[in-house]
N, C-alpha and C positions, 0 to 999 in steps of 0.2 A: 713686372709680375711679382706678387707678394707670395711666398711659400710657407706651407704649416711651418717649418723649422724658423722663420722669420716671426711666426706670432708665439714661438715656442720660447724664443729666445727676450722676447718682450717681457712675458710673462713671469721666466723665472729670476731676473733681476739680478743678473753675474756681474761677476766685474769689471770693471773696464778694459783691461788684457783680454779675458774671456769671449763680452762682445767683439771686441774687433777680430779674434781670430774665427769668430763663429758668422760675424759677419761678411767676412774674406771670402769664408768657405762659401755662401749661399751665392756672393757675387761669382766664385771661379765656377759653381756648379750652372749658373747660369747661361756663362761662358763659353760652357762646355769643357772645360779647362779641370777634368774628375779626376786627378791625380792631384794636383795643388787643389780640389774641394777636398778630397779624403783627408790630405796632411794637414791644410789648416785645420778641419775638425777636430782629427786626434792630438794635436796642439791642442788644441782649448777643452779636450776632454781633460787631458795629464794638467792642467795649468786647475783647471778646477781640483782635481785631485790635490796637489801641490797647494794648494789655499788653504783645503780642509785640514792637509795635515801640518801645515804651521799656526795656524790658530785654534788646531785641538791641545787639548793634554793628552800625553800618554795615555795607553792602556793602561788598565791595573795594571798587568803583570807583565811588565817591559820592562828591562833595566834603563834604568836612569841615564848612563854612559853610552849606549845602545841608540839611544832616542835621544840625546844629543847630537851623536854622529848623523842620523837621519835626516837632520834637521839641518846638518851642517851640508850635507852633502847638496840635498833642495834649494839652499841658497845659491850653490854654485853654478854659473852659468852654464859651463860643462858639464856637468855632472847629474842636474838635477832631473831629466828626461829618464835617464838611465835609472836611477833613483827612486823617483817614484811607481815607473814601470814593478819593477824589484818590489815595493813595498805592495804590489796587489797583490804580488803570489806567496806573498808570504802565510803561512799557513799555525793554524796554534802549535806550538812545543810543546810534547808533552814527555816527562820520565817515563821512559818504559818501565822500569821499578816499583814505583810510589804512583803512577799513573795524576802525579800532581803535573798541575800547569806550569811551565817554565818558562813560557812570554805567549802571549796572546796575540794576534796576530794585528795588523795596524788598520788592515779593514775587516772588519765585519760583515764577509760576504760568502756565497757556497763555492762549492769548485767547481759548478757548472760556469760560473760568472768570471770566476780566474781563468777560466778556458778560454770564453767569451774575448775577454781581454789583450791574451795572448794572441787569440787569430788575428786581431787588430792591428796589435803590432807588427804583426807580419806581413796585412796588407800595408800600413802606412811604409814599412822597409820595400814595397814593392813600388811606392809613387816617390821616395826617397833616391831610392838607387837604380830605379829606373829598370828594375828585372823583368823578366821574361813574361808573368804572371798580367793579365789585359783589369786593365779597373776601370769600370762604368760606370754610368748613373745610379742601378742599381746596386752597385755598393755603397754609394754614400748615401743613399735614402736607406739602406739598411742598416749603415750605422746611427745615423740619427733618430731611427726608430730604437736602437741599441742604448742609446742616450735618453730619453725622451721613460723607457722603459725602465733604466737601470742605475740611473744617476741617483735618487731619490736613496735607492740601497747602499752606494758602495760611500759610506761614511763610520768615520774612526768608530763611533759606539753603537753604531748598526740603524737601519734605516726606521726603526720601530722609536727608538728614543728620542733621535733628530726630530720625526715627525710630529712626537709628542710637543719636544721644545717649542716646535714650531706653530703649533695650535697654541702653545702658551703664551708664545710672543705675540702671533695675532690675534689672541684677546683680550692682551694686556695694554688697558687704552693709554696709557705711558708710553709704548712703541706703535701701535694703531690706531688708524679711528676707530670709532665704535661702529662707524656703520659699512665698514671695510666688506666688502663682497667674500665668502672663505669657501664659496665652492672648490678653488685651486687645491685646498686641504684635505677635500673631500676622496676628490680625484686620486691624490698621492696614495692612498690608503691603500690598492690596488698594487701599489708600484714599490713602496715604501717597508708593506709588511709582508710577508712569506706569510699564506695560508696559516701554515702550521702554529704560526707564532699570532695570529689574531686576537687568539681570546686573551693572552697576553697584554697586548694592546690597550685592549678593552678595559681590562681588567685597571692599566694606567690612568686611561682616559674616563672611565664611569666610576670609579670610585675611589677617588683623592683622601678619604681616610674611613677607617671601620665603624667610624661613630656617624659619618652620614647615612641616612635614609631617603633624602628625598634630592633628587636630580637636577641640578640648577637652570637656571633659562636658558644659556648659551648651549649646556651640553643638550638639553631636549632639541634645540633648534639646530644644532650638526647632525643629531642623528637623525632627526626627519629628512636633512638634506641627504642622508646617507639612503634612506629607502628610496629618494626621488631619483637618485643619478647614478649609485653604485651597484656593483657588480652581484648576481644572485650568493656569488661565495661571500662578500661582504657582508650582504643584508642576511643571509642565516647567522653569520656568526653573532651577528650585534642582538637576534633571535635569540641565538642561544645563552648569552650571556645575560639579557635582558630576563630571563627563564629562569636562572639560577638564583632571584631575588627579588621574591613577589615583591618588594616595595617599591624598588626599582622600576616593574614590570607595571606593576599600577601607576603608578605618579608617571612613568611616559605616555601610556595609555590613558590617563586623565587628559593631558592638554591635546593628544591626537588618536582618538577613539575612531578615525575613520581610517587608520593605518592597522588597526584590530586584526586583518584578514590576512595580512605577511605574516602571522606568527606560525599559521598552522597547528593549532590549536589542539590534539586530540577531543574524542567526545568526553572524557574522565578529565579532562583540564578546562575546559569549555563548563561543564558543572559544577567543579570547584569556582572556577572562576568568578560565576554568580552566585555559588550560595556563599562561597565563604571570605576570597579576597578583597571583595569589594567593600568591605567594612573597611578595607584600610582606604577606599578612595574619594577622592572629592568631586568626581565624577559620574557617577553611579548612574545615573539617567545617561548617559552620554555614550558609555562603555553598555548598557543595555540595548541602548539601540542599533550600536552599530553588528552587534551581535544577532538581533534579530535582522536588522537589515541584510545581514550576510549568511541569511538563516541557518544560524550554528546552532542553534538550540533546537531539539526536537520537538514538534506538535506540542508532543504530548507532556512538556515540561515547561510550556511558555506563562500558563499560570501561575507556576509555582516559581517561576522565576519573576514575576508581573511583583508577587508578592511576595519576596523575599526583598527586593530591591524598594519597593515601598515601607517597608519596616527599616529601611537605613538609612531615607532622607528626609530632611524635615523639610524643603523646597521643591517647586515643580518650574523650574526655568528653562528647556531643553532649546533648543534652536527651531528654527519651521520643520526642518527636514526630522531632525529627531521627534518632535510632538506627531506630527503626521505618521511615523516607523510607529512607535507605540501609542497610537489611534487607532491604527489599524491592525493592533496584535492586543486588542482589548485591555488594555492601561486600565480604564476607567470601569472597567467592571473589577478589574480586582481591587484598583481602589475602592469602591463603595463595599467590596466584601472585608479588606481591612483594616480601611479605617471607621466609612458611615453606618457600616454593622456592627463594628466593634461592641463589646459590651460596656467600655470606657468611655463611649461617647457620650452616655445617657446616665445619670444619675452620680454618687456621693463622690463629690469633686471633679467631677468631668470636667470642668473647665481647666485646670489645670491639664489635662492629657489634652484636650484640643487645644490650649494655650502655646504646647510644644511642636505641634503641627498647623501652625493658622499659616502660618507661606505655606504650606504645602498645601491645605485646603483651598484656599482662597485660589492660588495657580491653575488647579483641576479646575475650579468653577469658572473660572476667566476664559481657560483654554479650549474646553470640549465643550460640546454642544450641553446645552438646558437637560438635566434629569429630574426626573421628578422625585424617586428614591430622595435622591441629596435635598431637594426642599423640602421635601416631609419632616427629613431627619433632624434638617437644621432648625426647623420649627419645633421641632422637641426639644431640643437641647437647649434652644432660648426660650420657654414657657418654662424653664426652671428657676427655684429662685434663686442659684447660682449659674451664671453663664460665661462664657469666654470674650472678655474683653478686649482683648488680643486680638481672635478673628474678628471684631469690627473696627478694628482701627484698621486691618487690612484692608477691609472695603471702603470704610474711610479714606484711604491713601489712592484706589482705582480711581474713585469718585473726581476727588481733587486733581488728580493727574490725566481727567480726561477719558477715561477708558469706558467704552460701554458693555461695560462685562456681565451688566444685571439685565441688561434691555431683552436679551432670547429669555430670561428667568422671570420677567416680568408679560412676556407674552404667554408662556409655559402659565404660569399660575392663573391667567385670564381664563386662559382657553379651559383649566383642568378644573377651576375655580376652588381653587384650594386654598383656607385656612393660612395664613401667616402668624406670625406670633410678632407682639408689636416691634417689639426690636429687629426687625427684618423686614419691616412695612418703607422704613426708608429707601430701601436697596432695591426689593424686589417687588414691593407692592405697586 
């Protein structure tokens, strides 16, 4: 029979001391044998302890002499049990006087967890010496939930920095692969950082220095995993923090626009959101939809938002699902109100203003249904004797690649018997 604590111990990759005493423990608990499960546990809990603290540095503020001794003692076969126990309860010094720090303590943990610790030890002195005190099953599944829970914290520089390390080693493809699975990472976050100290975290892990602005591949693709598996305290902080820098908050919201609706968006951020940050995204159709999709915008502002968001992109590429969300919340009428009504479309250099939006003309016409509006217009605008050479290379480019993006424009002009202008007789005549 294979136990959580047997795929727990798989996973976190201890060392060979470590497994076998953790292995011990799952056989004697098996056994039945819960006094020798408990002690080999708390063996392999102090033996990891004992690891971290001879392959740390010092705290900052430990004397040099002090943290030799500690280290002297850990080595000692005798000694080192007693040792390390000792180094969990040690607590910061501080000058009553000057209220300066005078040694910091060797883990970086609260005193609820020092408490935690100590009861421990009092059960392991109870399957030791065999006292009065009865030890079950259920204590050793509640230490190993105690492990499992608190391990990830009790380390020399505190469980937030470790974690960090550890996100840097595993995507550092010199120590990993690159296609290393980092949910395990994900998970720790919950165990690793104290509520309190999250935006902290964050703060290490989202922004690596003050002159970035835009959020790299890996980090956008932890934090998606963080909405998908982590904890609702998790996924607000990352909320919160993501809030504090619209750039930030756009450029995540560019590659995952259908995670829009964790933000909780008030109605005053929701309308800043598309009239004003979206200039900084590459996204803009994408983050529109999913906002009407999760109908954040009111009725009576989805026009003004149809067209606010058409004045910032020069392209119309949305996915099915987004083209169909703004189909259906009228895309195409505010498009023909601001771009094929424009007063720029028709006359002295218009070709240049439609020369700036031919992908984004050309996209409407391929995507939504045949208007008539739009071929009227485009027939005026090519009956000039200046025209947008630009939009016919785009149609040029459908043609060649197959699309039949003219054929509903050419049944539309049969049926309506409408006037083309001859440079549009290719396409839609």
């Amino acid at each position: 029979m294979k136990l959580k604590i047997d795929d727990w111990i798989e996973q976190e990759r201890f060392s060979i001391a470590v497994n076998v005493l953790l292995k011990d423990s799952s056989l004697c608990y098996k056994a039945g044998a819960y006094r020798a499960s408990l002690l080999f546990s708390y063996l392999g809990f102090l033996t990891i302890l004992k690891e971290r603290i001879i392959s740390a540095n010092k705290p900052q503020n430990y004397i040099e002499g002090e943290w030799n001794s500690l280290i002297t003692k850990i080595r000692n076969e005798d000694k080192w049990e007693e040792a390390v126990f000792d180094s969990t309860q040690q607590k910061v010094k501080i000058d009553q006087s000057t209220k300066d720090i005078l040694r910091d303590p060797v883990f970086s943990i609260k005193d609820d967890t020092r408490e935690q610790i100590k009861y421990w030890k009092n059960r392991r002195n109870d399957c030791a010496h065999f006292k009065e005190n009865n030890i079950d099953y259920y204590h050793i599944e509640s230490f190993w939930a105690f492990l499992e829970s608190n391990l990830p914290k009790i380390t020399i520089e505190g469980g937030l920095n470790t974690l960090i390390n550890k996100i840097k080693d595993h995507f550092n493809p010199i120590l990993t692969p690159p296609d290393k699975d980092f949910t395990y990472l994900v998970k720790d976050i919950e165990h690793s950082v104290e509520p309190s100290k999250l935006s902290d975290f964050w703060d290490k892990f989202i922004v690596p220095s003050e002159w970035d602005f835009r959020l790299s591949k890996t980090r956008k693709s932890f934090l998606k995993e963080c909405f998908r598996i982590s904890t609702e305290v998790v996924k607000d902080s990352i909320v919160d923090k993501l809030k504090e820098n619209k750039y930030y908050l756009i450029d995540f919201l560019d590659t995952n626009p259908e995670l829009l609706s964790n933000f909780n968006f008030t109605s005053q951020e929701i309308r800043k959101l598309w009239s004003l940050d979206l200039s900084n995204s590459n996204n803009p159709i994408g983050i529109l939809a999913s906002l009407l999709r999760n109908a954040l915008i009111p009725m009576d502002q989805i026009e003004e938002a149809n067209k606010s968001v058409l004045n910032r992109i020069e392209d119309y590429s949305p996915n099915v699902m987004e083209h169909h969300t703004l189909e259906n919340n009228n895309f195409l009428s505010a498009f023909k109100s601001e771009i094929i009504e424009n007063s720029s479309f028709i006359g002295f250099q218009s070709y240049l203003w439609v020369n700036h939006r031919a992908d984004l003309i050309s996209g409407i016409i391929k995507s939504f249904p045949a208007d008539k509006d739009i071929i009227v217009k485009l027939s005026k605008h090519y009956d000039q004797d200046y025209s947008s050479e630009w939009l016919l290379q785009r149609f040029d480019y459908h043609i060649d690649n197959g699309d039949q993006f003219a054929e509903k424009y050419r049944v539309l002009v049969q049926n309506e018997n409408l006037s083309l202008s001859k440079k549009l007789e290719k396409y839609f005549a």
